[in-house]
C-alpha positions in Angstrom: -5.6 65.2 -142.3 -6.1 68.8 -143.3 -9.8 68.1 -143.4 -9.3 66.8 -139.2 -7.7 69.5 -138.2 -9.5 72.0 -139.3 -12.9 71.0 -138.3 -11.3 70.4 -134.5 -9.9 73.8 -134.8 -13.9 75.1 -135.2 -15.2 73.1 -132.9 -12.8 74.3 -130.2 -13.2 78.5 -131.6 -17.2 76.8 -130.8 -16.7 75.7 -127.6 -15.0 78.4 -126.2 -17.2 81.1 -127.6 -20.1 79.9 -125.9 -18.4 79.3 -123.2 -17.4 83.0 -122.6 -20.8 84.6 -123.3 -22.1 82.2 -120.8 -19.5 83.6 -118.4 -20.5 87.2 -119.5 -24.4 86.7 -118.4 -22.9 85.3 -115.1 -21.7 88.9 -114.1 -22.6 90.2 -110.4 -24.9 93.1 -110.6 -24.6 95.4 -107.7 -26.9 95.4 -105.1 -29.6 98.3 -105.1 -29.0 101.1 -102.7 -31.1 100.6 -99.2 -34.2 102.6 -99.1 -35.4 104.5 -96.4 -38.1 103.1 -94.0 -41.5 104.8 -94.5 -44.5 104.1 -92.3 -47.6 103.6 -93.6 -49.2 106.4 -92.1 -46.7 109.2 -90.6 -48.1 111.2 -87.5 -44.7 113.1 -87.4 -45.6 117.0 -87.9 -47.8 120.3 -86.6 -51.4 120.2 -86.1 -53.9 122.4 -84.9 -57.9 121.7 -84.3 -60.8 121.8 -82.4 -62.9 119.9 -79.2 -65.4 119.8 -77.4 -66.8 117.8 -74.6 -68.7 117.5 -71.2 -67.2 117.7 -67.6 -67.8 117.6 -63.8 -67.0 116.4 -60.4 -67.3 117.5 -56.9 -66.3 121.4 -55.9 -65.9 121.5 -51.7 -66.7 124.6 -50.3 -65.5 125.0 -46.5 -65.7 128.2 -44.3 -63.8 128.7 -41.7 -64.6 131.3 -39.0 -61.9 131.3 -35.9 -63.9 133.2 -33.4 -62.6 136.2 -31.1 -60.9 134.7 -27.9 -63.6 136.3 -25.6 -66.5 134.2 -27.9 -68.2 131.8 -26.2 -69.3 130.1 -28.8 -65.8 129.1 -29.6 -65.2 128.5 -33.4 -67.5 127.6 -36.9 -66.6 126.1 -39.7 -68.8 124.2 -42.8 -68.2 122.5 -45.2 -70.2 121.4 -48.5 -69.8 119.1 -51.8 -71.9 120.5 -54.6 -71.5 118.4 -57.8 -70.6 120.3 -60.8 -71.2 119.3 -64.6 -71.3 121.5 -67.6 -70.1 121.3 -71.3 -67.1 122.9 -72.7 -65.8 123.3 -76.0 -62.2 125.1 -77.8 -59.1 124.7 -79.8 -56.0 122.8 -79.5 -52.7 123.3 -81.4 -49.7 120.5 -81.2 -46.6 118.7 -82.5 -46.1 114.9 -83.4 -42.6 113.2 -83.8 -42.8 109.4 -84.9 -40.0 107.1 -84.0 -39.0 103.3 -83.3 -40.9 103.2 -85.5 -44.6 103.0 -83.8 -44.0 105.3 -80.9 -45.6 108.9 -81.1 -43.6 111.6 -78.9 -45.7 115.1 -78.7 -46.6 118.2 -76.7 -50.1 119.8 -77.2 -51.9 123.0 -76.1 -55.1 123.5 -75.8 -58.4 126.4 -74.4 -61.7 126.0 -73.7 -65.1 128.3 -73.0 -66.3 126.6 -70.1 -69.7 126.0 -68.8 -68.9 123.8 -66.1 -70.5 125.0 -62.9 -71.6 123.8 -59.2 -74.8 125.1 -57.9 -76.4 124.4 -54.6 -79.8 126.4 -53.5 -81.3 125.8 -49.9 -84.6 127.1 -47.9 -84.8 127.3 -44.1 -87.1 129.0 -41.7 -86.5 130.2 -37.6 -89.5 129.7 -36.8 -88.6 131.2 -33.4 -87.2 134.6 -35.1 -90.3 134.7 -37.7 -87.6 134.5 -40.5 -87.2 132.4 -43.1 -85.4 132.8 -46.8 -82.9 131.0 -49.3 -79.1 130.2 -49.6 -77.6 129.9 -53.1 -74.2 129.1 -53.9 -72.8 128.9 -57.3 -68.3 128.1 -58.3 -67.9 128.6 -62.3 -65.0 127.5 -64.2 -65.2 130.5 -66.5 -62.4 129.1 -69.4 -59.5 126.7 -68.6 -56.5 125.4 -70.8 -54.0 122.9 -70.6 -50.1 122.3 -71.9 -48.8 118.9 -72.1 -46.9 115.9 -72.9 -47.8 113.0 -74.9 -46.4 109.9 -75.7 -48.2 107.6 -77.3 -48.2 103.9 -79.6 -49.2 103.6 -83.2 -50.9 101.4 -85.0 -51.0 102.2 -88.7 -53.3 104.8 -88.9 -54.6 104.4 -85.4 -52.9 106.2 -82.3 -53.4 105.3 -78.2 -51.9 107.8 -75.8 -50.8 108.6 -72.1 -50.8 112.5 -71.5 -49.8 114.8 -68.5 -48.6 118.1 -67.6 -49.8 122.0 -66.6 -53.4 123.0 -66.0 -54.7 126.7 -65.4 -58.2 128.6 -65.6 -60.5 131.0 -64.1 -62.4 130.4 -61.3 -65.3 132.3 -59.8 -67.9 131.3 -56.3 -70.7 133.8 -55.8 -73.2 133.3 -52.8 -76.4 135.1 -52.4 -78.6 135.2 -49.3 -82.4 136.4 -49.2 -83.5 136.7 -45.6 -87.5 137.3 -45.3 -89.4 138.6 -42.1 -92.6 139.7 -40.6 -94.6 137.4 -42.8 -92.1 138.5 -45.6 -92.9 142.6 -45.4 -89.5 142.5 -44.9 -86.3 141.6 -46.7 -82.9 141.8 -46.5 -80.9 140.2 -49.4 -76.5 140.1 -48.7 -74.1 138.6 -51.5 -70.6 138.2 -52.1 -68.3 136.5 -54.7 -64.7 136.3 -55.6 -62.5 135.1 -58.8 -59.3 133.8 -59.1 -57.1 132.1 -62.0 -55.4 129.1 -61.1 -52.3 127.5 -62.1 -52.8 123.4 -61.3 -52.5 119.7 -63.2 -53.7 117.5 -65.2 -53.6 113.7 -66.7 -54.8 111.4 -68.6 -55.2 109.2 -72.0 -57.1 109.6 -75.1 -56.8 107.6 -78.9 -56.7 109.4 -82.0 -57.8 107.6 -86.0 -56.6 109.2 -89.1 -59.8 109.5 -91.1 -57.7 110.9 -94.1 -53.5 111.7 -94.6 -54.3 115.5 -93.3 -57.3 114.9 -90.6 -57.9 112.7 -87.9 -60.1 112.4 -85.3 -59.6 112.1 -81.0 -61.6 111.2 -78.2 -59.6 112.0 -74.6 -60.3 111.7 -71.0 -58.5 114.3 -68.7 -58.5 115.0 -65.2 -57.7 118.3 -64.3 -57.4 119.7 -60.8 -57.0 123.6 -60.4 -56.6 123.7 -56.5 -58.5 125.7 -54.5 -59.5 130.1 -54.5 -59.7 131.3 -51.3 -60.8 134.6 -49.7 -60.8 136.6 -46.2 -63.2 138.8 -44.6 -67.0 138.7 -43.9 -68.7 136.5 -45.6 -72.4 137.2 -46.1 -73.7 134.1 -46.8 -72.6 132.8 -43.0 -72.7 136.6 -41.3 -69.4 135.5 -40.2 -65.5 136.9 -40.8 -63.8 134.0 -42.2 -62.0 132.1 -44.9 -64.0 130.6 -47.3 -62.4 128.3 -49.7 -63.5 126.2 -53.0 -61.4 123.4 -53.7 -61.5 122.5 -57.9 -61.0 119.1 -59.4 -62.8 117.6 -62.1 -63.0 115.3 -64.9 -63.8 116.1 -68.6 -64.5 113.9 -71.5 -63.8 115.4 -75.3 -64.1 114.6 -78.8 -61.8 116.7 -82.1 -60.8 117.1 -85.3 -57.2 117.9 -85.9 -55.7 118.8 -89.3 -52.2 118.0 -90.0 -49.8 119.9 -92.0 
């Protein structure tokens, strides 16, 4: 009898033994603290860079001469579109945020040297005054710069953008007139030119590749329009007082490098 209770008594001290280191494995861990999203590549931060490109488009240049009441010949005006191309090339400095988590928020600045530049030459001859000689006009956009908005979509390391926002640059027209006579013995040769800097707009799109974690690599498409210089007074090129007026729009097309801090 001894002998029967005593072995039940270790099988039980058995039994329950395992029984509470199996309920000691069961124990709930706690769950690991939540980590913070990361994208695989960031474009949140300050860059700065450089570009350059080609650009062009039409320049109109109008003159406008309201003639004295007691002229006959009542009022002239004319009016020209000389196409304009030239390259152009600078820096650009700029901020990225990155949220949602693909879009791209950002503002950029940016200058160029500019060789971008209408030119128009003409011949005629009065045959009836025994004179004949050239017209050249020339409108330069001497430098131009830009400060905008961006907002654009990631993809990984690959960005596509929508961009808009202030445009200003220099502007100069220059006109020359060489007049020849008496079987060209003679000469008379009358120029003018004026400059302005102009405050306008601009917008467009571009896409930008990260080639490495600090450098990537943009092609963008802008169209900027400065508005128009103007000046008053005679105007040698027609031999007329007047208003003569260069309207400036035109497109550009750039490649960069940016590095990112």
């Amino acid at each position: 009898m001894k002998n029967i209770l005593g072995t039940t008594a270790i099988y039980s001290f058995l039994v329950f033994g395992t029984a509470a280191v199996q309920a000691a494995d069961l124990t709930v861990e706690p769950a690991p603290a939540p980590v913070a999203e990361r994208f695989a590549y960031d474009w949140s931060g300050f860059y700065i860079g450089a570009h350059g490109g080609i650009g062009g488009g039409t320049f109109k240049h109008a003159f406008d001469h309201a003639a004295d009441p007691l002229d006959e010949a009542g009022e002239y005006r004319a009016t020209e579109d000389i196409t304009a191309f030239g390259a152009f090339g600078g820096v650009q400095v700029g901020y990225n945020h990155q949220f949602g988590p693909n879009w791209v928020a950002g503002v950029e600045a940016d200058l160029s040297a500019s060789g971008i530049k209408a030119k128009d030459s003409q011949s005629y001859n009065w045959v009836d005054h025994g004179e004949f000689g050239n017209r050249d006009v020339e409108t330069k956009i001497a430098w131009f710069g830009t400060l905008r908005g961006r907002l654009g979509y990631a993809m990984d390391n690959f960005l596509i953008y929508g961009t808009g926002g202030a445009a200003y640059g220099s502007i100069k027209t220059s006109a020359i007139d060489s007049e020849y006579w008496d079987g060209g013995a003679s000469s008379d040769i009358d120029s003018h030119s004026f400059s302005d800097t102009k405050l306008g707009w601009t917008a467009g799109a571009g896409f930008e590749y990260g080639l490495t974690e600090n450098i990537t690599l943009k092609t963008e498409y802008l169209y900027v329009d400065l508005g128009s210089i103007e000046t008053s007074g005679y105007n040698e090129f027609y031999h007329f007082d007047g208003r003569t007026s260069v309207d400036t729009a035109f497109h550009t097309l750039k490649t960069g490098l940016n590095y990112r801090f």
